[in-house]
C-alpha positions in Angstrom: 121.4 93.9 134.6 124.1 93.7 131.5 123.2 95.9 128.4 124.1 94.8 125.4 124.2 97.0 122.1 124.4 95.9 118.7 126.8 93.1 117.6 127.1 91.5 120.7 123.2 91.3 120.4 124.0 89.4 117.0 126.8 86.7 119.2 124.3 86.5 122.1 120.6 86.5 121.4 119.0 83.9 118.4 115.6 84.9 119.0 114.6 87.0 116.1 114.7 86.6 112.0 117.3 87.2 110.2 116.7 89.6 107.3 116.5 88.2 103.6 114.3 84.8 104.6 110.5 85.3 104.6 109.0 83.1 106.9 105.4 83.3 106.2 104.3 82.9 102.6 102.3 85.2 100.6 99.7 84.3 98.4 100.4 84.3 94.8 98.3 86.4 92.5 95.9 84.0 90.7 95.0 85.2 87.7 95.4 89.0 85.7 92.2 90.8 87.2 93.3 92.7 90.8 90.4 93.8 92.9 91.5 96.9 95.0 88.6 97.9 97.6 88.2 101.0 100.5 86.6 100.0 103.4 85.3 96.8 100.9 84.1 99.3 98.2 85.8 98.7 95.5 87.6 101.9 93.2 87.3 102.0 89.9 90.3 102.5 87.3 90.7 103.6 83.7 94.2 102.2 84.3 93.5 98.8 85.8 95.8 97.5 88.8 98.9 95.4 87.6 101.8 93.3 88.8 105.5 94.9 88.3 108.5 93.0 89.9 105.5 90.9 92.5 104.1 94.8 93.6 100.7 95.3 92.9 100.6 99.2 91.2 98.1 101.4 91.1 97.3 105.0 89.7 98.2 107.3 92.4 95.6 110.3 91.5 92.8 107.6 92.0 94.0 106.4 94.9 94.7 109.3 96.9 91.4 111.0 96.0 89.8 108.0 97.4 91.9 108.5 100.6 90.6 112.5 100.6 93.9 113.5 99.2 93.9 116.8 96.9 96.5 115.5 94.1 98.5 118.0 91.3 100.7 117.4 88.6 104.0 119.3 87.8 104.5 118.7 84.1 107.9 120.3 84.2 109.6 118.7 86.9 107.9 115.1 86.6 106.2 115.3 90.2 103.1 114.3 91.3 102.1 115.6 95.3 99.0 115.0 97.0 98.3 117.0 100.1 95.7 116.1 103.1 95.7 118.1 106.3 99.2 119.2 105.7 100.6 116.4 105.1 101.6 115.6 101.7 103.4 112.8 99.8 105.5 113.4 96.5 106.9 110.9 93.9 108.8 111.5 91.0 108.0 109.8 87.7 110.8 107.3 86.9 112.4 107.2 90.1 112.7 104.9 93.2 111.6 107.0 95.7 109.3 109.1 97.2 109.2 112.1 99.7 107.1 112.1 103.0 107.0 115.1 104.4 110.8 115.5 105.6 111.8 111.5 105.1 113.1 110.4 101.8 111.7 107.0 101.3 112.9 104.6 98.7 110.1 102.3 96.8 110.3 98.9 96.0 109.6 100.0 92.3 110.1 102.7 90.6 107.7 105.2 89.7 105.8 104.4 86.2 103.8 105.9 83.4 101.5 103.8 81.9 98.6 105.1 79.6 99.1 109.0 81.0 98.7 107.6 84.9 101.4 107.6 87.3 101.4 104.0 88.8 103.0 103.8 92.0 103.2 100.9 94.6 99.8 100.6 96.5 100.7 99.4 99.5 103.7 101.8 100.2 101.1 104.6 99.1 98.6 103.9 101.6 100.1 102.8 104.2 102.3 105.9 104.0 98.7 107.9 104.1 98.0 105.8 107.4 96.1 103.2 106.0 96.0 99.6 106.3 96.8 97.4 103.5 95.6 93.6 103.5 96.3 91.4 100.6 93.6 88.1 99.6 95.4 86.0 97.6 92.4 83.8 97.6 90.6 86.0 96.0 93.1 88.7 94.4 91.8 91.5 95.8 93.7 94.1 98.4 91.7 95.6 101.1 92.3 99.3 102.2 91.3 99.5 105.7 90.9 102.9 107.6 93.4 102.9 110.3 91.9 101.6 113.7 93.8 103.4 116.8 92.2 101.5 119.1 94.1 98.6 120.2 92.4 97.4 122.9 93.0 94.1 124.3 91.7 91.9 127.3 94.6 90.7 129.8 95.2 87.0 129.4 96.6 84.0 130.4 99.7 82.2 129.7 101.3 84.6 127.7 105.1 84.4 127.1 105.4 88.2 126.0 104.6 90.8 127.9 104.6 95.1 126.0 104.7 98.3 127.3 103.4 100.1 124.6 105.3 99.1 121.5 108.8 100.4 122.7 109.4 97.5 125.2 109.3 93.6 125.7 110.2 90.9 127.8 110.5 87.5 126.5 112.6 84.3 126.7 115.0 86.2 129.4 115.2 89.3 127.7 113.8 92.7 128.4 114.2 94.3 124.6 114.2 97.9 124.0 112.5 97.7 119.9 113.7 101.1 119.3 117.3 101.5 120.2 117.9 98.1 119.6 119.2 97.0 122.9 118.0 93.7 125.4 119.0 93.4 128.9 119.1 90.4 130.6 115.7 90.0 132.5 115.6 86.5 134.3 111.9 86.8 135.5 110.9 87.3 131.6 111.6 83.5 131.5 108.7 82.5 132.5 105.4 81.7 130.6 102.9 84.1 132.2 104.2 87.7 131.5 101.6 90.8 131.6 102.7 94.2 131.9 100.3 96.4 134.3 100.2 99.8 135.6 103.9 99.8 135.5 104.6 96.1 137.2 105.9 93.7 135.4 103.7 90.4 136.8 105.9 87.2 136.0 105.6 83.8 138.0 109.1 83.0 139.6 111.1 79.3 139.4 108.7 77.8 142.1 105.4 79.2 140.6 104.7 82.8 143.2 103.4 85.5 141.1 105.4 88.0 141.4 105.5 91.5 140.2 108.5 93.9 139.7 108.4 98.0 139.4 109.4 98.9 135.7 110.8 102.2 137.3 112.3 100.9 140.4 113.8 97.5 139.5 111.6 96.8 143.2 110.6 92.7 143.4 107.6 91.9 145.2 106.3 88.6 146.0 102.1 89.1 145.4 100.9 85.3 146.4 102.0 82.8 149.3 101.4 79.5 147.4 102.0 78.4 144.0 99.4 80.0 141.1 98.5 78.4 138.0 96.6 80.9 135.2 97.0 84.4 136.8 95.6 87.5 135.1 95.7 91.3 136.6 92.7 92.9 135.6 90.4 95.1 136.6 92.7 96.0 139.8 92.7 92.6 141.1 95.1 89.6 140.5 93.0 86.4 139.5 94.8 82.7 139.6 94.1 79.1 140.2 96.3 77.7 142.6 98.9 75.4 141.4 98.5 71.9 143.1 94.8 72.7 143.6 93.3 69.7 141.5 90.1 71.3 141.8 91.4 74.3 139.4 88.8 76.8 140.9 89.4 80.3 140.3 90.9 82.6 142.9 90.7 86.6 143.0 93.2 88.9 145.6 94.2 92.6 145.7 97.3 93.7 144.1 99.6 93.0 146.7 98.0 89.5 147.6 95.4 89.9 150.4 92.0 90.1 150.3 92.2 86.2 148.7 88.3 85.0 147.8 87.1 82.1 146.2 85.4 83.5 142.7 84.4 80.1 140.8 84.3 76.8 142.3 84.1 75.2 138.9 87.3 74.2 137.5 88.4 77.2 135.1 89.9 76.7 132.2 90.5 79.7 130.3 89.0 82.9 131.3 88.2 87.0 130.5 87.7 89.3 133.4 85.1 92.0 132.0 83.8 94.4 135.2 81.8 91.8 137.5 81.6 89.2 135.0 84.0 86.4 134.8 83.7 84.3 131.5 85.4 81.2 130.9 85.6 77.7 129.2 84.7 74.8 131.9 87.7 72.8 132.2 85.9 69.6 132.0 82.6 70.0 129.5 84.4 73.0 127.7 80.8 74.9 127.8 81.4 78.6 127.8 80.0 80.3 131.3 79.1 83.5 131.8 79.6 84.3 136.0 78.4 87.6 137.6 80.8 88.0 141.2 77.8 90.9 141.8 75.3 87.4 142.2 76.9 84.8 142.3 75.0 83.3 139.5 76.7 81.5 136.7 74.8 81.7 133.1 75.8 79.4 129.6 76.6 80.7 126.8 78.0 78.2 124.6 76.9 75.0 125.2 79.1 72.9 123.0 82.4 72.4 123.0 84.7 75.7 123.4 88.2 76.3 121.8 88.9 79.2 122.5 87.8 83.2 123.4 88.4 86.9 124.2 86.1 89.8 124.8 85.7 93.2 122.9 86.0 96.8 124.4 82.3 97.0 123.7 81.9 94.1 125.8 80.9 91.4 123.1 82.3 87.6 123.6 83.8 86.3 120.7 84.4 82.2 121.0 85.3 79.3 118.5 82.8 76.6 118.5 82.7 73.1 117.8 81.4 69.5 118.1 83.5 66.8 120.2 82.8 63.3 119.8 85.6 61.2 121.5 89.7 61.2 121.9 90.0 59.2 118.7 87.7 61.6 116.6 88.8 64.8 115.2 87.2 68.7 116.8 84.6 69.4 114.1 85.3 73.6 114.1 81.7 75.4 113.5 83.0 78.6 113.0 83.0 81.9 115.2 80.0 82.8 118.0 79.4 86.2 119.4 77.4 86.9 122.2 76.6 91.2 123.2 76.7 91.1 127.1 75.2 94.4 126.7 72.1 93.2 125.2 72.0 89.3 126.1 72.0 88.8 122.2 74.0 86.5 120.1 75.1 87.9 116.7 75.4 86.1 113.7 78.6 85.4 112.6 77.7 83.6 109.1 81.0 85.1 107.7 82.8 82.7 109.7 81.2 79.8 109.9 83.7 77.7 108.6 86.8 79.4 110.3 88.7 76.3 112.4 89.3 78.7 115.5 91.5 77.2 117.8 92.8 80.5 119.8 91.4 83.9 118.8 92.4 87.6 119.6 90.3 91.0 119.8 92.5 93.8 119.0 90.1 96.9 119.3 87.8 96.5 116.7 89.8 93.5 114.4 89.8 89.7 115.4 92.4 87.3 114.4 91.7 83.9 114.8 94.6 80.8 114.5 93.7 77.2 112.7 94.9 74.1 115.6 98.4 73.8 115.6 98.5 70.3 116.2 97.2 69.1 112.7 100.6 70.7 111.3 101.9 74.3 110.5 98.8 76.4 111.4 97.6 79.6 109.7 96.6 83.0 111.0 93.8 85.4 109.7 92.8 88.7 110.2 88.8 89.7 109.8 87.2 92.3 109.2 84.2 92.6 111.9 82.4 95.5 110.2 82.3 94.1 106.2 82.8 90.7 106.7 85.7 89.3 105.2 88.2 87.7 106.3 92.5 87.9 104.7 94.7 84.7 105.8 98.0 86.7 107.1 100.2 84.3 107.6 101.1 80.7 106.7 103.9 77.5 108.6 103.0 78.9 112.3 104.4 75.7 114.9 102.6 76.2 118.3 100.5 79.2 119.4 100.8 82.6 118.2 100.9 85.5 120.5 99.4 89.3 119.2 99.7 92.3 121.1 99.2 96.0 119.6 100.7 96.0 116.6 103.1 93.1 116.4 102.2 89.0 115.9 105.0 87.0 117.3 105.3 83.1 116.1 107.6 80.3 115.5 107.9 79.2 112.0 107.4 75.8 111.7 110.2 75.4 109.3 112.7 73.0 110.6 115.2 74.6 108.4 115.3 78.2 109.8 116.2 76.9 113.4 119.6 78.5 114.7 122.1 76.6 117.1 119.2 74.1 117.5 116.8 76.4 119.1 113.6 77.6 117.2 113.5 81.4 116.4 110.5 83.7 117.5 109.7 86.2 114.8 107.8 89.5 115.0 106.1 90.9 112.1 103.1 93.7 111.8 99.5 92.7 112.0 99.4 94.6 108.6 102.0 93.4 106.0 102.9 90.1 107.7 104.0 88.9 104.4 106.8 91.3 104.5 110.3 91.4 106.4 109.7 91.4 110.0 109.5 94.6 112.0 112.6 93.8 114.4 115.4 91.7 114.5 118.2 91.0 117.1 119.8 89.0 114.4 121.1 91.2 111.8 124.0 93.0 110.8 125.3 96.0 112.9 124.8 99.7 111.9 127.4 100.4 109.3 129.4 103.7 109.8 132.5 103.3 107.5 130.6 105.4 105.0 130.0 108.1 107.4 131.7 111.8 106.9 132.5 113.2 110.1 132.2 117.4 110.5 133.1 119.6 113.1 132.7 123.1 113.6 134.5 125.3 116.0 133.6 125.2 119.6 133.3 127.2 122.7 132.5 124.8 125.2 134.1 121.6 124.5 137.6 121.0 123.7 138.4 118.7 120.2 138.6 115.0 122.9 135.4 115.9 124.3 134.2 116.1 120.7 136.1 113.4 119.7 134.8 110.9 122.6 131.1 112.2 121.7 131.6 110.8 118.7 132.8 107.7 119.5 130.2 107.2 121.5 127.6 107.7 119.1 129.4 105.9 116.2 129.5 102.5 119.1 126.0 103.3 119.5 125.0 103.0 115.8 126.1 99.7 115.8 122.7 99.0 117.3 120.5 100.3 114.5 120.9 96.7 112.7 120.8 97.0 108.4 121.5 100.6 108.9 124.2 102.9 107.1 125.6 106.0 108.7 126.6 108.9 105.8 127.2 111.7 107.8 127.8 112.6 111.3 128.9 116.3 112.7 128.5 118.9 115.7 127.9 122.1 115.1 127.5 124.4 117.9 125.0 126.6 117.5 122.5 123.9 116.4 123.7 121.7 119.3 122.9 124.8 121.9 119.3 125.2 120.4 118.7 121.4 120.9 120.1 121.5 124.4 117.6 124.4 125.8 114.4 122.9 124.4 115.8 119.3 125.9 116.7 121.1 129.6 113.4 123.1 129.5 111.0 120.3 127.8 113.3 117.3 127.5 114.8 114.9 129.7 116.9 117.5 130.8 114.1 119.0 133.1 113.9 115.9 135.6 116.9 114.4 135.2 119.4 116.3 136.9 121.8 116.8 133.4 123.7 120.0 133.3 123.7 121.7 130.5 127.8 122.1 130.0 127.6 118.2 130.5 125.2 117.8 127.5 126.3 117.8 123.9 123.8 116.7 120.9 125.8 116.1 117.2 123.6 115.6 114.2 123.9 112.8 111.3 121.9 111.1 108.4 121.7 107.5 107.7 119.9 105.3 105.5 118.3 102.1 106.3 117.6 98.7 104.2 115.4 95.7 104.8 114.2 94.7 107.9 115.3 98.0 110.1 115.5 98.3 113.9 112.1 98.3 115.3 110.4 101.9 114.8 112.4 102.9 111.7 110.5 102.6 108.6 112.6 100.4 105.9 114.5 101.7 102.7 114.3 105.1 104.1 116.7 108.2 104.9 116.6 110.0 107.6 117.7 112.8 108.2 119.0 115.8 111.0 118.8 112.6 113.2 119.9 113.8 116.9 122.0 112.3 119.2 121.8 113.6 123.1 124.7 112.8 125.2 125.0 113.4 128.7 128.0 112.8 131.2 128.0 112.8 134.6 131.0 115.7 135.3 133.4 117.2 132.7 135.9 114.0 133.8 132.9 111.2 133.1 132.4 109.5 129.6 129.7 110.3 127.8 126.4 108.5 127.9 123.6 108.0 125.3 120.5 109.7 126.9 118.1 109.8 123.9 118.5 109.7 120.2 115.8 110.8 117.5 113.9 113.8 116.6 
């Protein structure tokens, strides 16, 4: 497999956004009265919430207390620092910027008095205190959300993104490191059912065989003998429909193909593996079907016509309902149903009652449901299980949607924003969709004419070892798209201290580097809208190390890992 770096991502790949344009539209503030609310109780200011520049501000000793944040003033020096657990966050009064612990983060406003209160930029104030921050234009009102680790998700079919974690993709050819900024070209990623499982990548090949490779290994094994339609891993079993099969009945193997059984002889639509329970959407009548592979016996749930579903962690079905009368007539959506397999109870859902579901997502303890796609652009929302509101996220989605973790990844429907003729797939965070996307392969390379380069004496390398260290790191940079390089330099004795903890705890200690072969030099960079996928935006960071191994004193030097 090639590996591309920085600009020749930028000549190669047009899948991502290109910084500046704002795909999805955020909802104007209606009217002068902003409604901010904690877990949908609202706080209450003697300094009401206002608009400066299109950012909501708020005052920062109300906030923070709210978040269990212990907040003091320093008259003298302007600085207001609020402290939780050891963490702490400081802004100065006047400026554009703010410190996090060690990170110097610029704001997208600067720092105001108004009325004796510090008024600071809500969202960049909670989210840097972990929060979530959802914004309702409908109803003016930002929702702070405690932050929800749990991002549980059902495996699924059809999917055309496949994550490990929230480092690595594959997509549209490409397997896409989002940190360093790199791809490599992956031809089984081409395919429309990706999942990532137990370190396998599962992909269908050219003539429809599931097929599975070792992330690890780069090892290809074929899993099935025939042709699959809708596969799904779960549970330690691979679960298809076979592809000419007209009867679309729903098939279960082990891992490695045997073991093939007949699980559902009803044709399958879409479908949730949850322990010994199978639930899915009958292909022809669309009724949602509970089956037990412990009985045999197959239960309704939904008896009217089904859209769409997933399952919970806590084993709850969520489902979009609706009313079908015939080809020429419209879906009538009737909201969201829930059914607790726990208990055998439905739930009411009156919250949602008029949401048009046509696909829907549990992500831990969150659902997202999607309006149809083929009445024109759709939209996305985000609700709130617990308190029972719901925040439109996004706006001009063409097709299906795809969320996994963190990210939501869509084509705009925007006929404008298409590149060479193809339509771009964007990425953006379940939490601030409205904002620049997370990740972009499209975007200007690292900048490093700024950078000041330092060099102390050495000991163990001569001044071209240095020299070709630093070239290497300065090619490298290039990847870190809207990013500026301002200093770069080696200096021994720090280097030395980096290299034992990386030999003993690192890398180093299973990867078979020797310690004269490894050199670590040191910069700080700053970046702007729409950085590299796990750097925060309009931030500098600082004592930023860069690990370099080569194979013998002769070799050129490699990057092995780059961070803190």
């Amino acid at each position: 497999m090639k590996k591309w770096f920085g600009s020749t991502v930028v000549l190669a790949m047009c899948l991502f956004f290109v910084g500046g344009i704002v795909p999805a539209k955020a909802a104007e503030p209606a009217g002068d009265t902003i409604q901010v609310k904690l877990e949908n109780e609202a706080i209450s200011f003697d300094v009401p919430p206002m608009l400066m520049e299109n950012r909501t501000m708020v005052p920062l000793r109300k906030v923070m207390e709210a978040l269990d944040y212990e907040v003091s003033w320093d008259e003298e020096k302007q600085l207001v620092t609020a402290v939780k657990d050891g963490a702490h966050v400081k802004v100065d009064v006047g400026a554009a910027r703010a410190y996090l612990g060690n990170v110097t983060a610029q704001l997208p406003v600067p720092v105001q008095m108004v009325q004796d209160r510090t008024m600071v930029p809500l969202r960049f104030i909670a989210a840097a205190a972990g929060y979530d921050v959802l914004w309702d234009g409908d109803s003016n009102t930002v929702y702070i959300e405690k932050p929800n680790p749990d991002r549980t998700q059902a495996p699924r079919q059809y999917q055309k993104i496949a994550m490990l974690g929230t480092a690595m993709m594959w997509t549209d050819g490409k397997k896409i490191s989002m940190e360093q900024g790199i791809y490599e070209e992956e031809p089984h990623a081409y395919t429309n059912s990706l999942q990532v499982e137990d370190g396998f990548l599962y992909y269908r090949d050219s003539a429809f065989y599931l097929c599975r490779e070792n992330i690890q290994t780069g090892e290809e094994q074929q899993v099935t003998a025939i042709p699959v339609g809708a596969a799904t891993v779960a549970d330690g079993h691979v679960y298809y429909s076979k592809q000419n099969d007209r009867t679309h009945c729903l098939y279960r193997a082990n891992l490695d193909g045997s073991g093939e059984t007949l699980v559902i002889e009803s044709p399958c639509g879409d479908y949730r593996v949850m322990g010994d329970k199978i639930y899915y959407i009958h292909m022809h009548n669309s009724k949602l079907l509970e089956y037990s592979m412990e009985t045999g016996e197959t239960k309704t749930i939904y008896d009217g016509y089904t859209t769409c579903l997933d399952i919970s962690s806590d084993q709850k079905i969520y489902y979009g309902m609706s009313e079908y009368k015939n080809e020429r007539t419209p879906l009538r959506y009737l909201g969201i149903g829930c059914y607790d397999s726990k208990t055998a109870v439905y739930e009411p859902m009156e919250a949602y009652r008029s949401a048009r579901a046509a696909e829907l997502w549990i992500v831990g303890s969150r659902l997202f449901y999607q309006t149809p796609p083929e009445e024109g652009p759709a939209d996305l929302y985000r609700c709130n299980l617990q308190h029972g509101y719901q925040v439109k996220l996004l706006s001009g989605i063409s097709g299906l949607a795809e969320i996994h973790g963190n990210y939501i990844f869509y084509y705009p429907a925007d006929e404008s924003l298409r590149q060479d003729g193809r339509q771009p797939l964007y990425i953006t965070d379940i939490c601030a969709p409205e904002t620049a996307p997370l990740f972009s392969l499209i975007r200007a390379a690292g900048n490093t004419e700024q950078a000041t380069l330092t060099v102390s004496a050495s000991e163990k390398f001569s001044a071209e070892e240095i020299q070709a260290a630093i070239n290497t790191v300065l090619e490298s940079f290039k990847g870190f798209g809207n990013c500026t390089l301002t200093e770069l330099w080696y200096k021994e004795e720090q280097s030395n201290r980096v290299i034992e903890s990386y030999m003993q705890t690192g890398r180093g200690a299973y990867n078979g580097a020797q310690p004269e072969n490894v050199i670590v030099l040191f910069s700080h960079f700053n970046t702007a809208d729409n950085a590299p996928g796990g750097l925060s935006s309009n931030m500098r960071y600082t004592d930023w190390n860069w690990i370099l191994v080569r194979e013998s004193k002769d070799a050129p030097w490699q990057l092995d890992d780059c961070g803190y």
